[in-house]
N, C-alpha and C positions, 0 to 999 in steps of 0.2 A: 504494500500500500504506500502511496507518494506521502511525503512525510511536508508539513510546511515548518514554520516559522517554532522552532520551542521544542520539534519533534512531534508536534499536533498535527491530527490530517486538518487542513486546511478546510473543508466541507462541514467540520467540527466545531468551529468556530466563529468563522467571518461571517459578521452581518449577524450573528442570529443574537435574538435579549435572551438576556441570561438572567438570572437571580443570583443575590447572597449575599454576605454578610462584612461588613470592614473589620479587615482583621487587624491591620494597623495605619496609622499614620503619623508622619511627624513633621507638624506644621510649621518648623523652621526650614523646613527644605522643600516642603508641599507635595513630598511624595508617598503615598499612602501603598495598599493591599489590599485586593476583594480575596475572599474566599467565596468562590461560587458555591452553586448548588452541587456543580459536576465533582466536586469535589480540587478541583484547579485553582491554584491561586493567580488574581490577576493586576500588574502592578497596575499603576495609575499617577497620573501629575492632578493637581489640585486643579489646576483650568479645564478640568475632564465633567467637572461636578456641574450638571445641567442650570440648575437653579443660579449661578453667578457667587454664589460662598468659594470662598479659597480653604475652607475649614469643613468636615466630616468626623462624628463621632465613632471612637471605635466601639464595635458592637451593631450599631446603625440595619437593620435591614435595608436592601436598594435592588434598583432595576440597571441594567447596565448592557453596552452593547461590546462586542467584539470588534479591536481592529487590530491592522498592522503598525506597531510604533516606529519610530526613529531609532529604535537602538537595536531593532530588528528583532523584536519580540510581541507576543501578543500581549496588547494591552488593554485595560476597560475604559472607555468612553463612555459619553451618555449619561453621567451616572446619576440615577434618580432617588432619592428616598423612599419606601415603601410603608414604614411604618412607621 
């Protein structure tokens, strides 16, 4: 099977919302962590957060899209609060 970006098949990923949960972040730097539902962790930049906050709590439930990042990794976009 063709492997994309992380060792993720690509069909896996891109484009599709996801769910789950912030596992970390560290607002000095604005780079945070989803843990989805797939069990995958996905990094993220602060300007990723839909709503226009540079800040996300960890714990947070959200909704969140797949892309391909700049550092050649899958990363979460999109990212919405759910609960």
């Amino acid at each position: 099977m063709a492997r994309g970006m992380g060792g993720v098949p690509p069909t896996a990923v891109a484009g599709a919302t996801k769910e789950g949960t912030v596992s970390a972040f560290d607002s000095k730097r604005g780079l945070g962590e989803i843990r989805g539902d797939d069990d995958r962790a996905y990094p993220f930049h602060c300007t990723k957060i839909a709503d226009g906050t540079r800040e996300i709590p960890v714990g947070v439930a959200v909704e969140f899209r797949v892309a391909p990042g700049p550092l050649g990794r899958w990363e979460a976009v999109e990212i919405r609060r759910t609960g």
